[in-house]
C-alpha positions as CSV (number, residue, x, y, z in Angstrom):
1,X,0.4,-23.9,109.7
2,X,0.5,-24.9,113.1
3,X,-1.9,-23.7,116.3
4,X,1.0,-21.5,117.4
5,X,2.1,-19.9,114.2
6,X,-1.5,-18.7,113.6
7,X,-1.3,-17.0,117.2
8,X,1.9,-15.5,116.6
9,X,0.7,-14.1,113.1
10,X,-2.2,-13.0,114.6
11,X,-0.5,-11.0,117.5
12,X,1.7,-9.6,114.6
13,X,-1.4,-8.8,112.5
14,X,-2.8,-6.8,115.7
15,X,0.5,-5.6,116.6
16,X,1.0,-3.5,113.3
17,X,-2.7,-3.1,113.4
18,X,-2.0,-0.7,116.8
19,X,1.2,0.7,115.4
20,X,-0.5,1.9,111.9
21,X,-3.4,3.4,113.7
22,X,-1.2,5.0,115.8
23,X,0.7,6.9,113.8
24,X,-1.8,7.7,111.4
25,X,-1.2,10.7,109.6
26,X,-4.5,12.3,110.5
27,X,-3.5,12.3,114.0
28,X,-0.6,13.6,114.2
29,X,-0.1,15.9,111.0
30,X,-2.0,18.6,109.6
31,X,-4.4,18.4,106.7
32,X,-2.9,17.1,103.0
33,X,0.2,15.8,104.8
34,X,1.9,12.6,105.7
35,X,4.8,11.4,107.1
36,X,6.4,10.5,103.7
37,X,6.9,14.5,103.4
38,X,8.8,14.3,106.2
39,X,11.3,11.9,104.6
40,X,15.2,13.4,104.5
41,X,15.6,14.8,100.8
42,X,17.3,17.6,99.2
43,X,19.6,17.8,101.7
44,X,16.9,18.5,104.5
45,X,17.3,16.4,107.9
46,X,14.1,15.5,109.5
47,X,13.6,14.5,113.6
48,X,12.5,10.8,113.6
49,X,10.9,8.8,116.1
50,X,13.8,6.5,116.3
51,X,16.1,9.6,117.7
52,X,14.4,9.2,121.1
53,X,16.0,5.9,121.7
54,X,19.2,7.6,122.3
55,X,18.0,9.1,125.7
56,X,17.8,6.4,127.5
57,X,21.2,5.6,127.4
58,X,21.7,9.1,128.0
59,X,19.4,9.2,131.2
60,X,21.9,6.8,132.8
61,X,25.2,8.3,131.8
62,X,23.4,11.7,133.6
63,X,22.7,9.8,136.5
64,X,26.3,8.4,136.4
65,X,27.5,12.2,135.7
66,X,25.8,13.0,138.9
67,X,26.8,10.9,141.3
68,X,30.4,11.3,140.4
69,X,29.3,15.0,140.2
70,X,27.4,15.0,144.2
71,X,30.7,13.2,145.3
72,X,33.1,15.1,143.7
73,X,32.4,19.2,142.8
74,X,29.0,19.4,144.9
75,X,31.3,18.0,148.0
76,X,33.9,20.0,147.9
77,X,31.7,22.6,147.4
78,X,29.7,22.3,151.0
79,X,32.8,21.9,152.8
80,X,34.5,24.8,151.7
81,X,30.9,26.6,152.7
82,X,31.4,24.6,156.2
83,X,28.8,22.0,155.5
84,X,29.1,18.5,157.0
85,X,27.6,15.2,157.1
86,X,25.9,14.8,160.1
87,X,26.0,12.2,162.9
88,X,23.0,10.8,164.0
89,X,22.3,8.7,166.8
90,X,21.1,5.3,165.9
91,X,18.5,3.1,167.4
92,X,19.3,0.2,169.1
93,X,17.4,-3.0,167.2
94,X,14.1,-3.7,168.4
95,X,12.2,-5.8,166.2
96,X,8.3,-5.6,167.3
97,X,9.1,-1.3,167.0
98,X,10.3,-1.4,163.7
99,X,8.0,-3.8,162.6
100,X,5.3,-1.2,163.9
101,X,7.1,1.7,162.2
102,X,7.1,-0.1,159.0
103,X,3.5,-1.4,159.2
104,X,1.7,1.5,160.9
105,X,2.8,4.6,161.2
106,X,5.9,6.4,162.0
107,X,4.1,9.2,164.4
108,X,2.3,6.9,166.8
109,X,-0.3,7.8,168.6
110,X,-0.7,7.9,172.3
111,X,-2.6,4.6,172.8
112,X,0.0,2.6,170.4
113,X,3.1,3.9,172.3
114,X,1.7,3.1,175.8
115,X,0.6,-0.7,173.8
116,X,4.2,-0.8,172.7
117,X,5.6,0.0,175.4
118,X,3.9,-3.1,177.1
119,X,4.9,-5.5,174.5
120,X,8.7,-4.6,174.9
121,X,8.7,-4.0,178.3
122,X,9.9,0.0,178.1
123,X,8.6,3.4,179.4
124,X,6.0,5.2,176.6
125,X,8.9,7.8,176.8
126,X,11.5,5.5,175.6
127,X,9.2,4.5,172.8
128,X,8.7,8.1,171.7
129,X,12.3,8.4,171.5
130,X,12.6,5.5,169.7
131,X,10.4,6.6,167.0
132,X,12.0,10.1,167.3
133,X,15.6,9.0,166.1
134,X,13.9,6.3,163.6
135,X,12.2,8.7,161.7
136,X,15.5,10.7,161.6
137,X,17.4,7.9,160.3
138,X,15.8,8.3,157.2
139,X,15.6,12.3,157.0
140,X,17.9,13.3,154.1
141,X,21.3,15.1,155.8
142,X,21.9,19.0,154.9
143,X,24.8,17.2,153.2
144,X,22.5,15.7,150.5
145,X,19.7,18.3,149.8
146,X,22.9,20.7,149.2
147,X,24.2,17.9,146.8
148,X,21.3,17.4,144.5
149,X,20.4,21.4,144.7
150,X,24.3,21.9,143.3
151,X,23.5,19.4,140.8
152,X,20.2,20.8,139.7
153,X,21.6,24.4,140.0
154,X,24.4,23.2,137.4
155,X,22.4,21.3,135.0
156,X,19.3,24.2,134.5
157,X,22.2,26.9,134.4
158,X,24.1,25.2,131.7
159,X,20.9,24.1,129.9
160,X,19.4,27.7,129.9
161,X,22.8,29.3,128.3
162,X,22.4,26.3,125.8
163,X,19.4,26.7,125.1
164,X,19.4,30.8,124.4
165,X,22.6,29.6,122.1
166,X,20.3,27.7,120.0
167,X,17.7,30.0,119.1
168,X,18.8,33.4,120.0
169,X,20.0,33.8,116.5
170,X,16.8,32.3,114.7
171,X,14.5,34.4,113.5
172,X,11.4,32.9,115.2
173,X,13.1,34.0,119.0
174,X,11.9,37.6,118.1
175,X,9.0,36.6,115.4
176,X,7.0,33.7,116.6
177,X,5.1,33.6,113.4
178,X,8.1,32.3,112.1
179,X,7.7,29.4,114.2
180,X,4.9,28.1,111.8
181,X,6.5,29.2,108.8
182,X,6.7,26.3,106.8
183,X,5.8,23.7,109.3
184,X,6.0,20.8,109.6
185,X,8.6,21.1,106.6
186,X,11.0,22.3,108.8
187,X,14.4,20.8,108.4
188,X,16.3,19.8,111.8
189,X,19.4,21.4,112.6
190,X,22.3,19.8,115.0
191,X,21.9,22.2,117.9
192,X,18.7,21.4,118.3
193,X,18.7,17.8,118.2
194,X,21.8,18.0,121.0
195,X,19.7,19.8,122.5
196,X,16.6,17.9,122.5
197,X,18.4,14.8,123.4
198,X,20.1,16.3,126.2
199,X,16.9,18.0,128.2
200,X,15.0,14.3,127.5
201,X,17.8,12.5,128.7
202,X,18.2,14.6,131.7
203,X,14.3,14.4,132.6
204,X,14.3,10.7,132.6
205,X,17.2,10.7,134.8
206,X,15.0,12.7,137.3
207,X,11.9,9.9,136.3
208,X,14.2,6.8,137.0
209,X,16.1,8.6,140.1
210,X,12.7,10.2,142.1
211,X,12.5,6.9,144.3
212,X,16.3,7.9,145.8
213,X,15.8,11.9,145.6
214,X,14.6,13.7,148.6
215,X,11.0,13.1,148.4
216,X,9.2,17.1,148.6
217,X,5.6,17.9,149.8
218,X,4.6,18.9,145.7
219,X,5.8,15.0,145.0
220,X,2.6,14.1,143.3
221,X,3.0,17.2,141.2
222,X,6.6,16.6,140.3
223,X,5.9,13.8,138.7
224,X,3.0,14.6,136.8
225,X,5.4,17.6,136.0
226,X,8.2,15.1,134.9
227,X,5.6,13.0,132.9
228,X,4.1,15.5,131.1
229,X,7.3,17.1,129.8
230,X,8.4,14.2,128.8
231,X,5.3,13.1,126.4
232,X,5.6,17.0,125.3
233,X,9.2,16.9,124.4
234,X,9.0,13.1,122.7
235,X,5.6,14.4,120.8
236,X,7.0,18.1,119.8
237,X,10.2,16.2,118.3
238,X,8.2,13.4,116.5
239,X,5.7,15.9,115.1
240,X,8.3,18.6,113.8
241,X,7.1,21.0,116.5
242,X,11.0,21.5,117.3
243,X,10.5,25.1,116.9
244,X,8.3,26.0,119.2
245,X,9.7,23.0,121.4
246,X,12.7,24.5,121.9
247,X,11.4,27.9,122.9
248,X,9.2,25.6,125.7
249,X,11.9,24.6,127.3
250,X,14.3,27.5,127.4
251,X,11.3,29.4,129.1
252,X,11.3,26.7,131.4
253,X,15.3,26.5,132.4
254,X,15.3,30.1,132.9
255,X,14.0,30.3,136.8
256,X,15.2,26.8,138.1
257,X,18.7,27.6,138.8
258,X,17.8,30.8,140.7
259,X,16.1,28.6,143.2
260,X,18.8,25.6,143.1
261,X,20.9,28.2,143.9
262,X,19.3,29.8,146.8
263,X,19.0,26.6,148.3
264,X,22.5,25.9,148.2
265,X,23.3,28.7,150.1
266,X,20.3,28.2,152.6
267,X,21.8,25.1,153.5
268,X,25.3,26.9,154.2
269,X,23.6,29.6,156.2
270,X,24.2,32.5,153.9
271,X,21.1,34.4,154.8
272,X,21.3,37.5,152.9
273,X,22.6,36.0,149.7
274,X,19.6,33.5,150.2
275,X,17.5,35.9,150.4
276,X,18.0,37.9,147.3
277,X,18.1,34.8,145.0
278,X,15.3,33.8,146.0
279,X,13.4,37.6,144.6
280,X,15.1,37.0,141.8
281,X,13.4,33.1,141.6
282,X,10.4,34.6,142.2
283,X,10.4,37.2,139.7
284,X,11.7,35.5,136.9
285,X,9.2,32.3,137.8
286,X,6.4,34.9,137.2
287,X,7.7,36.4,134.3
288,X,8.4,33.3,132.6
289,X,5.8,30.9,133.8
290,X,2.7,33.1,134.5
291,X,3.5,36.2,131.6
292,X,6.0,34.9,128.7
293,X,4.8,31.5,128.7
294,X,0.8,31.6,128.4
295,X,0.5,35.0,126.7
296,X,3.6,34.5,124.2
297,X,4.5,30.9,124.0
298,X,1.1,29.4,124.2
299,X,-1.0,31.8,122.7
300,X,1.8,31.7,119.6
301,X,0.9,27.6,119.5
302,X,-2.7,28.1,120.0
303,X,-3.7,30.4,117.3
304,X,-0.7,30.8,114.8
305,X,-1.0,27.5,113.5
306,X,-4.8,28.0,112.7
307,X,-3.6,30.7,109.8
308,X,-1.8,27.6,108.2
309,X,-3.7,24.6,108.8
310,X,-7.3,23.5,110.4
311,X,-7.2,22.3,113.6
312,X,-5.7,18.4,114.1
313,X,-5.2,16.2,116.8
314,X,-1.8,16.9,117.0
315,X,-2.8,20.6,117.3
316,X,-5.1,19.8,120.4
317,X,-2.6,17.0,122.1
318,X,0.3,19.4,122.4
319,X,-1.5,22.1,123.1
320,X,-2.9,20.4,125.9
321,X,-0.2,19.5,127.7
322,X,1.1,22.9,127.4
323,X,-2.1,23.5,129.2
324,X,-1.2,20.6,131.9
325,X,2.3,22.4,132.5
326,X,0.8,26.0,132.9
327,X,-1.6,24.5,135.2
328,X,1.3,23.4,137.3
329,X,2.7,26.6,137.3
330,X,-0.3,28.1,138.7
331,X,-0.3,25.8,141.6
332,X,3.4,26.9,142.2
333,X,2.8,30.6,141.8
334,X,0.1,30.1,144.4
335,X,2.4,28.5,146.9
336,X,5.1,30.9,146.0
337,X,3.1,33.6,146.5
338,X,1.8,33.0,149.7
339,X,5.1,32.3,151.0
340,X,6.4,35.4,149.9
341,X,3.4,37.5,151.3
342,X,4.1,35.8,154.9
343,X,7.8,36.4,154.5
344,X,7.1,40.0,154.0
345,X,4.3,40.4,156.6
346,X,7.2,38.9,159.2
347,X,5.4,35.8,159.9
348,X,6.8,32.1,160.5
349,X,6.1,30.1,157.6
350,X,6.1,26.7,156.8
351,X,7.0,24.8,153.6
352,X,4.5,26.0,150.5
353,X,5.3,24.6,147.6
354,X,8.3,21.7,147.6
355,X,11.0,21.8,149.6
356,X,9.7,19.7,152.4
357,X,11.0,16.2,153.2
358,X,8.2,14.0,154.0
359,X,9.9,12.2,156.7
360,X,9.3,14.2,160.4
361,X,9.0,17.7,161.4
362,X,10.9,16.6,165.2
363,X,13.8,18.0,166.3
364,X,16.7,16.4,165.1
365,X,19.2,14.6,167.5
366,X,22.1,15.0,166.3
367,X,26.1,16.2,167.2
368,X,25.9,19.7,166.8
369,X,27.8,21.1,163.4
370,X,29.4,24.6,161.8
371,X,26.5,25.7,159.6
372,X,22.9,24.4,159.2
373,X,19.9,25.4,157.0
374,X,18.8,29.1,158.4
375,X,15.6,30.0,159.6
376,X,14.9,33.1,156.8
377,X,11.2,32.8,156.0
378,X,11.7,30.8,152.9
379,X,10.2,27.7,153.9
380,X,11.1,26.7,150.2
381,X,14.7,26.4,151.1
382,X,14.4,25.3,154.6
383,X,13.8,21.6,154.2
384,X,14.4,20.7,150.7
385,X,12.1,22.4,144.9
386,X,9.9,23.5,137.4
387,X,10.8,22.8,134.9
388,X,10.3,23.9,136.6
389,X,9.9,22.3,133.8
């Protein structure tokens, strides 16, 4: 055997080495169980590993879905509400400014515009201009926060009614003890695993597309948000925990549209309608997020299974990033909260939680247009949003 076949056996050897530790039954299965009981038989369907593949594929037929989607419906949408893309006036080339607003920073301070304003031979107000338009070049339009809001709004609305379809009628919706019953012998039905596929696919769209999306001041959050649902979904299915899975995440589709939706008519200057979707946000992101979700949902994965089985890994890992996700909650509750208390109080706001673009708070110059964003209190809807996942 040569010198390179004994590498490449022993990379294999290693290789399966990591994969059969991995998915070790202990891990990942309670006590007296292994994965061979979780083979399809007697006309019972299990959820395999090898399922997930198919959102990938999916992820990129939702992102195709949506840009057809932002340029078709959400379009015609904003113009019949009198939105329009905005004109904005355009620097003229200088390459020693933008090479400074790349580098540097894009709010200068007082010492580098009068420095720059040397070097190319301009007045420190001409500079400050400069930087003003520049840094609204790259502020996303009304035009496009509307678009990705009607997108969102659509998707969470759609995925909520689906979601209530597929387990309004079981029997563990009004008895989570019967979430357990069984487990993880639990055969797999088609709803779910459409529905499974679809809210993975969709959140690794939102992964692969969060470089293009209007970047929000919770953007660090967001993604640990996006992240962590996504190791929860891909565990819960791999593990059997479908159940209780898809009662996650129709308790987490069940606010987001109220807010998509309140932002879309921010943007077109519908105050009042504005206004009472987003109470309605509010109350059902409390309801869901800060009552349903730790005191029924959680508490229902946290101490049901312990009348069954001793505690596992498995137990502990999805459990705790349940724990990750209500922890995120908290921090938006918080910020929503706040918000709302200023609102009502009558003071000026600004964004709290993640609807802030992270480009320039400067006054826009631009040609003046029908409708614009309204000034309502709701810093959430002003700029630009779980799921809330």
């Amino acid at each position: 055997m040569s010198q390179q076949d004994s590498v490449h056996e022993e990379c294999s050897q290693m290789l399966q080495t990591i994969y059969d530790c991995f998915w070790w039954d202990r891990l990942w299965l309670p006590y007296n169980l292994t994965w061979s009981d979780l083979e399809d038989r007697d006309g019972r369907v299990y959820a395999k590993a090898s399922d997930l593949y198919v959102t990938i594929p999916c992820a990129f037929v939702f992102m195709i879905i949506r840009y057809v989607f932002e340029r078709s419906v959400a379009t015609y949408f904003a113009h019949k509400l009198g939105i329009k893309e905005k004109v904005r006036l355009k620097v003229k080339p200088n390459p020693i400014l933008e090479k400074s607003f790349a580098a540097s920073s894009k709010h200068p301070k007082q010492t580098e515009i009068e420095g720059l304003a040397k070097k190319c031979n301009l007045t420190p107000r001409q500079v400050e201009r400069w930087f003003r338009r520049r840094r609204n070049q790259d502020r996303p339009s009304v035009l496009k926060k509307f678009r990705e809001a009607c997108w969102r709004f659509t998707f969470y609305l759609l995925a909520f009614t689906a979601g209530m379809a597929v387990i309004v009628d079981k029997p563990w919706f009004y008895d989570l003890r019967e979430t357990w019953k069984g487990f993880p012998i639990q055969t797999m039905l088609p709803s779910q695993y459409w529905y499974y596929m679809i809210e993975l696919g969709f959140y690794w769209s939102l992964l692969f597309s969060v470089a293009s999306d209007v970047k929000r001041k919770d953007f660090k959050e967001q993604i640990i948000h996006h992240v962590a649902t996504i190791i929860l979904i891909s565990f819960s299915w791999c593990t059997n925990y479908i159940r209780a899975g898809t009662l996650v995440m129709a308790v987490h589709d069940a606010s987001d549209y109220f807010l998509e939706s309140a932002k879309m008519f921010n943007y077109a200057g519908w105050k009042t309608t504005c206004n009472s979707l987003f109470i309605l946000f509010a109350v059902a992101f409390i309801i869901t997020r800060l009552i349903i979700f730790p005191f029924w949902i959680i508490n229902c994965t946290v101490f049901y299974p312990l009348e069954l089985y001793p505690a596992f890994f498995g137990y502990y890992f999805f459990n705790g990033i349940l724990v990750v996700l209500q922890l995120l909650h908290i921090f938006w509750a918080a910020l929503i909260l706040r918000m709302a208390l200023k609102f009502m109080t009558g003071n000026i706001v600004e964004d709290e939680r993640s609807d802030r673009d992270e480009t320039d708070n400067s006054n826009e110059e631009e040609e003046p247009v029908k409708n614009g964003p309204v000034s309502n209190g709701h810093p959430l809807l002003n700029n630009n949003h779980g799921k809330t996942d």
